[in-house]
N, C-alpha and C positions, 0 to 999 in steps of 0.2 A: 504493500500500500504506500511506503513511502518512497516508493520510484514515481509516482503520478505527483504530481503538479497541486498543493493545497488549493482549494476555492477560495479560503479564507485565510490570513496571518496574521497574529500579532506578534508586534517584536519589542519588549523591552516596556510593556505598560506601566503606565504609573498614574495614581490618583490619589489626591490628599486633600482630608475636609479640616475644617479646622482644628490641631490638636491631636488627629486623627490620622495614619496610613494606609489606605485602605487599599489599594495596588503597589507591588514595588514588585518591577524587574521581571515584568507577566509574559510569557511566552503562550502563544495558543495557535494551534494550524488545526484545520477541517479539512476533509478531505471531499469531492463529490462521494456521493453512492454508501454513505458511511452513517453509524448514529453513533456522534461521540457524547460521551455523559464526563458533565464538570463535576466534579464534586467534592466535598468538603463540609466543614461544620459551619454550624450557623455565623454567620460574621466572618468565614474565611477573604469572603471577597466576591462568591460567583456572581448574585445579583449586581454587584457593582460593576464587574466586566463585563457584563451582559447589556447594563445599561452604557458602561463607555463605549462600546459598541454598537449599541442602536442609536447614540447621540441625545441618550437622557441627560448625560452627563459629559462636560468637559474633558476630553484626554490632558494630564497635564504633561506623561512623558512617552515616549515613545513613537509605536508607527501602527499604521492598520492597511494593509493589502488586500483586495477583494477583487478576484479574475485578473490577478496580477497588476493591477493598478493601485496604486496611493488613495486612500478616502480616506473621510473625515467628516460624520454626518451630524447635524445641527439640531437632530431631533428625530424621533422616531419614524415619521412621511417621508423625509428624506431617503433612512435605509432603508424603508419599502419601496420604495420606487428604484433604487438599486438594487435588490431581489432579495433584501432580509427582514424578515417576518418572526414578531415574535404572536407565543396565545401561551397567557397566563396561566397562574394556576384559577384564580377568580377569571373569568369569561369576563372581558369587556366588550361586552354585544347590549343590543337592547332589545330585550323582553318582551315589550309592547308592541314590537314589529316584527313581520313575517320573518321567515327562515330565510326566502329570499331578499328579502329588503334587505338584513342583515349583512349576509353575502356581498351586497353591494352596494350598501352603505359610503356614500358619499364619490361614486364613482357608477352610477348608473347609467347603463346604455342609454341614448337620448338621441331620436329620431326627429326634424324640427323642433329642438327645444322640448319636446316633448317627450317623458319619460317612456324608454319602452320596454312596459311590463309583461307582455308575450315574452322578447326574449330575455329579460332576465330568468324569468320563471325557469324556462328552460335551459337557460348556460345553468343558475344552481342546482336545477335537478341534474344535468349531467356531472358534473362539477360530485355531486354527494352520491349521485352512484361508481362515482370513481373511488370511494371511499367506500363502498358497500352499501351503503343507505339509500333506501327509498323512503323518501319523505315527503311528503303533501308539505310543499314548498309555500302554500300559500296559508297556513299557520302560522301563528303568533307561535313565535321563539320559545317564552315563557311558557307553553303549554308541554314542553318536552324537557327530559332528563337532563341532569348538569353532562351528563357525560354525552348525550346528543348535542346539547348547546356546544360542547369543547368539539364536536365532528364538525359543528358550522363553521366555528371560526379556524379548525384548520383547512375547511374546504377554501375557506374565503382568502387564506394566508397564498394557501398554494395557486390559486388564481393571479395574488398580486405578487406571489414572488416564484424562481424558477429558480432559486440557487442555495439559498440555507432557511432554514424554520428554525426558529428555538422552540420548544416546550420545555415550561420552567416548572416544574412540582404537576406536571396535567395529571396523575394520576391519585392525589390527594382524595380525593372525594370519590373514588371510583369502587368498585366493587370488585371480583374477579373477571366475572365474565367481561366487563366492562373496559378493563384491564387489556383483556385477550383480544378487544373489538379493535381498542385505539394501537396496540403492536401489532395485528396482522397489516392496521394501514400505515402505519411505520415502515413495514417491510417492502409493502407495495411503493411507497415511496422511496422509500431507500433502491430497490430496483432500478426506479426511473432513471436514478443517477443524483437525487436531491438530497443534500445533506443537512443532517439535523443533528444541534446540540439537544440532548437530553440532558435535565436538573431534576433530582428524586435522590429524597431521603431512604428510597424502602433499595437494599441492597440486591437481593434475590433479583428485582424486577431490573436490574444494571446490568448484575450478571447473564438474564433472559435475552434480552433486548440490544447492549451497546456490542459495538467491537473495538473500541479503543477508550481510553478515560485519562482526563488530566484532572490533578489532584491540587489543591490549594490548601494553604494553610499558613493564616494571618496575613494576608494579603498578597503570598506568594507562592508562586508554584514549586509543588515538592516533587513532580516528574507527571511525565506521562506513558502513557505502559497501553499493551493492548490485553484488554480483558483474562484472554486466557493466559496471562503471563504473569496475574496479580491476584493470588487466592484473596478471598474476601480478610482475614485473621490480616494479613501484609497493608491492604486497602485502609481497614481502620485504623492500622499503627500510623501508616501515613498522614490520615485526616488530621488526626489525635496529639500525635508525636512522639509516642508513648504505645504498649501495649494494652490493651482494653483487661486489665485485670479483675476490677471490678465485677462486671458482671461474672465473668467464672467464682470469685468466692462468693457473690449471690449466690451462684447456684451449687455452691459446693459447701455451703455452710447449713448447718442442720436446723428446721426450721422446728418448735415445742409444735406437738401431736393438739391436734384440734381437743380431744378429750382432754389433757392437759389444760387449755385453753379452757375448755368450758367449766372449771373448776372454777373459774373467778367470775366476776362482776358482770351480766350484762350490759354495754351500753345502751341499746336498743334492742326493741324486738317489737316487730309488726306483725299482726295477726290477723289474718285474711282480710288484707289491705287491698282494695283497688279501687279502679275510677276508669269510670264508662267512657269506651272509645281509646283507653287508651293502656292497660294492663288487667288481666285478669285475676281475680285474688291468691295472693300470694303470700305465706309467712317468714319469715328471715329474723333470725339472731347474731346481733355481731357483739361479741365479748370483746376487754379489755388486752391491746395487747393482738388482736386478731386480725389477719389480712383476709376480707372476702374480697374473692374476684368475680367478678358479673362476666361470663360468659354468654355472647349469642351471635349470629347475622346482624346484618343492618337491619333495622325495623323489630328487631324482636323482643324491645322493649326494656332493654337495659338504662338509658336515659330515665323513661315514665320512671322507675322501680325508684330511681336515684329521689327524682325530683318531688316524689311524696314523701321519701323518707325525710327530705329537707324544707319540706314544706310549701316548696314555691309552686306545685301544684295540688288542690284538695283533692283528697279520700272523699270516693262516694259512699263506703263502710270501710271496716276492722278498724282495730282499735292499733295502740302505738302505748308500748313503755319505755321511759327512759331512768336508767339508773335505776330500776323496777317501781316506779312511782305513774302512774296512768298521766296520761299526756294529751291532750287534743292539739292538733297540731294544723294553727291556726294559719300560718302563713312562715318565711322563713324569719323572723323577728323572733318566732317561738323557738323554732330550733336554735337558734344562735343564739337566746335565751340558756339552753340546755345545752348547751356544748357543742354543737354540731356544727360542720363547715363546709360547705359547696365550692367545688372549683370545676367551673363547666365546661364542656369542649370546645365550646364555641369563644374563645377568649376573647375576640376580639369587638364580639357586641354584646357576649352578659360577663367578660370578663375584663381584662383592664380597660383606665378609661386613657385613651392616647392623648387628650391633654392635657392631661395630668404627669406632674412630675411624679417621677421612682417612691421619691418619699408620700408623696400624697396619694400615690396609689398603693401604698403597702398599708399607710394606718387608717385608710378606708372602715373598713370592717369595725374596727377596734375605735373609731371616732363615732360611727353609726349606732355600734352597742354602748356608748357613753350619752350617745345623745346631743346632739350640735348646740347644744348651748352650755356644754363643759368640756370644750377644748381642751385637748390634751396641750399641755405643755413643750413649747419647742425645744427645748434643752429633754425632755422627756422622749419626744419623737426623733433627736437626733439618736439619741441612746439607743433606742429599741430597732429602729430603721438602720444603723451600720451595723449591730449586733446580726440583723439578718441577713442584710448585703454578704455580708463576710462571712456566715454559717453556710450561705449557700452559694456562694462564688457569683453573684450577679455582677455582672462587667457590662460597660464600664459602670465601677464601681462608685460612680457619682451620684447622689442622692440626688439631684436638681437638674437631671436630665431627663428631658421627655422619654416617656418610656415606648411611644410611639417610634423612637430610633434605635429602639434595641433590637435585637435578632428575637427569631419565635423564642428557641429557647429560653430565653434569659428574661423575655416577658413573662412565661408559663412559673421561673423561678420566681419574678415579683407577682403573680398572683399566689404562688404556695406561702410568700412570707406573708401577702396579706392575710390568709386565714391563720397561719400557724402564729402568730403573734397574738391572735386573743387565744391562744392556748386549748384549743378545742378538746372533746374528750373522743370525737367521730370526726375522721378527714372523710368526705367522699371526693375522690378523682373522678373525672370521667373523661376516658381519653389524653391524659398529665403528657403524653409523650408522642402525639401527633402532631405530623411536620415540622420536626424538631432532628439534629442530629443526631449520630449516634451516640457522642462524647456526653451531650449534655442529658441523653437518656438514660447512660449508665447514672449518672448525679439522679438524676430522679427517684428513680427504681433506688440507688444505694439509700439517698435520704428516706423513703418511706417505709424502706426495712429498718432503717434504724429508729425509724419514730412509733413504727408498733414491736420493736423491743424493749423501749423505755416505758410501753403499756398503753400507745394512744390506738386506737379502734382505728381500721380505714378500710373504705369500703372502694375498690377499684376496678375500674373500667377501661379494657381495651380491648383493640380488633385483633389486637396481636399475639394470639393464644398461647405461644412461647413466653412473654411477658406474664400473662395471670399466672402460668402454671412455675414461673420463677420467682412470683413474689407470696401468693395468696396458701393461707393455708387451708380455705376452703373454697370452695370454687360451686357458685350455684347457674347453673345450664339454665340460659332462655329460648323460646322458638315460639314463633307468632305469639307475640304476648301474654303469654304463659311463661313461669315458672315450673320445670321440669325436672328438674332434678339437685339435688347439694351433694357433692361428690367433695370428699374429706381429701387435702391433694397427698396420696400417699405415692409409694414407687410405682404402683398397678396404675395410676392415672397418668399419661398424654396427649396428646395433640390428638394422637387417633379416637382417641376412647372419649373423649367431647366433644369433636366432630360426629363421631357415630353416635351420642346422647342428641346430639342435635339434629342430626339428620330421621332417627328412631321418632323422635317428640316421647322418650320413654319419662312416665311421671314415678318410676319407684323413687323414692325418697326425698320428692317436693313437699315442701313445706314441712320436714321436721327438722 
């Protein structure tokens, strides 16, 4: 591959924000007919090469080659019209308009000034049956799947460009199958001759899908390698800089036997809780000290289970104890009342707030349970706000920067200090380690095995079944919003044997 002639080069990038290096010394070549995956940890630098390269942002050193010529583009319409396309992980399409308007959105065929919607209709239909899809083009966008919405806007990419696509996290919100839809048209692409950077957290889908990867880390590249030449274990040293230790004594440190566990204290316990339309009655005990992992599919009602336990949706019935004292559980004021703490998946609209500074978004929580007319103390919030900065490595480790500038990770960590600073007696996660890298994943998973060591309750949620069965020492099976099963995680429990509980819908030992 490297006898052919790059599509793309960079040589010697550099970018610096105030304070900040955020490129030093970037080398990057693409190949045609190729899917190279960037990667790296949160904050290494890829979004920022990506954007010094579509022209989001100023190049301050180096060069950029594209079909063998010098550019230098002033903004993203420029390198589209040079033939580079990027489609987000968030779809910047709109909703309210057909699939074809979409498509051709602000570039409409126009016959006397007059738009011509016959042939749009049909360049997008052929255009997304070149991608597999047959789709009634003349639908509102918004009526279809995020993972269809991501087929339109790469139909619409590869219309305006013919020489590289980026897709930056696209498979964030995808499912398998969904997974499998958007790489068969990857391939097809990549056939054509059209080269695509790929950016993705999930490693497995790298090693599926790329054939070569450049690795960053703190704003410079640590090499580039072609897939089958860089086991995954070599991949994370490189991200990292470091071997990923961590999570091997997670998994190799022995976790107290759930019947041990249930010797001590209930935190909670719900008893044939549910609420119509949206989980079906379900009973659950989380003691003192205890990791339950919520296993399911998408849609199987992991979230619902979550979000009554914490209140921010009501029980239509069962009842709720906490600390074994009866509870009605009025809204989340109540829970957090009672020890309980929410940290949602969706961070970015029920979790932190992006104009708020680090510190203001950490003693949220802990200002809310006091009540806005007893301000905490600033010499009080300095204290308690670097105490967690520094317990959990949040960087930059500035209290009075927007936290809307931080990488995913290191927001995920200012939402964990904001609950764990009012000292909860119940963590619920849901989702702690989505679109996050892998560095800051180990931190995660490590801090939450240490927090239900020292006796705090946590109740966790992921898609990543590897994770529940690494941290949880009970694990309760969902499938169509049902609770199915509580499986104690002994040696006889993995990946296999919860898939197949899931796939089964078998109900032995729900709700005890």
């Amino acid at each position: 591959m490297g006898e052919r002639a790059p599509i793309l080069e960079m040589l010697g990038v550099g970018k610096v924000f105030p304070g900040v290096v955020a490129l030093a010394d970037v080398d990057f070549r693409l190949f045609p007919g190729e899917v190279h995956a960037l990667m790296g940890e949160n904050g290494a630098g890829k979004s920022t090469l990506i954007k010094v390269l579509t022209g989001v942002y100023d190049i301050d050193a180096g060069s950029i080659r594209l079909s063998d010529e010098d550019v230098r583009f002033t903004g993203p319409l420029q390198a589209q019209r040079a033939g580079i396309s990027t489609v987000y992980q968030e779809v910047n399409l709109c909703p309210n308009l057909s699939v074809a308007e979409n498509v051709f959105i602000g570039r409409e065929p126009r016959t006397l000034g007059m738009i011509g919607w016959r042939q749009m209709r049909r360049r997008s239909a052929e255009l997304l049956r070149g991608l597999d899809l047959d789709l009634d083009v003349t639908a509102l966008l918004g009526s279809y799947s995020i993972a269809i919405q991501q087929m339109v806007a790469i139909a619409r990419a590869v219309d305006i460009s013919a020489k590289v696509l980026i897709l930056d996290e696209p498979t964030s919100s995808l499912d398998a199958s969904e997974v499998d839809q958007l790489f068969r048209v990857m391939r097809r692409l990549k056939s054509e001759g059209l080269a695509i950077v790929f950016v993705s957290h999930f490693l497995d889908q790298v090693y599926e899908i790329a054939d070569r990867m450049t690795v960053l880390r703190n704003g410079r590249r640590v090499g580039e390698y072609t897939v089958a030449d860089l086991p995954q274990s070599q991949l994370v040293s490189a991200m990292i800089g470091k071997d990923l230790a961590v999570l091997e004594e997670l998994e190799e440190q022995e976790k107290p036997s759930v019947a041990a566990l249930e010797q001590g204290k209930p935190v909670i316990a719900a008893t044939d809780v549910a609420r119509t339309g949206a989980i079906e009655p379900f009973s659950l005990t989380i003691h003192q000290g205890e990791v339950v992992g919520l296993a399911g599919l998408l849609g199987s009602g992991r979230t619902e289970l979550a979000r009554l336990l914490f209140g921010a949706d009501k029980a239509d019935q069962g009842s709720f104890t906490v600390a074994g004292e009866p509870v009605t559980m009025r809204g989340p004021r109540t829970a957090m009342d009672h020890g309980v703490a929410f940290c949602s998946e969706n961070r970015r609209t029920e979790g932190v707030v992006g104009e708020l500074t680090v510190r203001e978004n950490i003693i949220l929580a802990l200002q809310a349970a006091r009540g806005w007319s007893r301000p905490i103390p600033r010499s009080r919030q300095d204290e308690l706000v670097e105490k967690y900065i520094a317990a959990l490595d949040i960087r930059p480790a500035n209290p009075d920067s927007q936290v809307r500038n931080l990488s995913g990770g290191n927001q995920q960590k200012v939402l964990l200090a904001r609950w764990l600073i009012t000292e909860p007696k119940l963590l619920i996660v849901d989702e702690p380690t989505r679109g996050i890298d892998v560095g800051a994943k180990a931190e995660i998973q490590k801090l939450l095995a240490q927090l239900s060591g020292d006796g705090m309750a946590v109740l966790f949620i992921s898609a990543e079944l590897e994770e529940v069965l690494r941290l949880s020492h009970k694990i309760a099976v969902l499938r169509d919003r049902r609770l199915v099963e509580q499986l104690d995680n002994t040696d006889e429990v993995d990946v296999d044997r919860i898939l197949a509980t899931i796939a089964s819908g078998t109900t032995t030992g729900a709700g005890e």
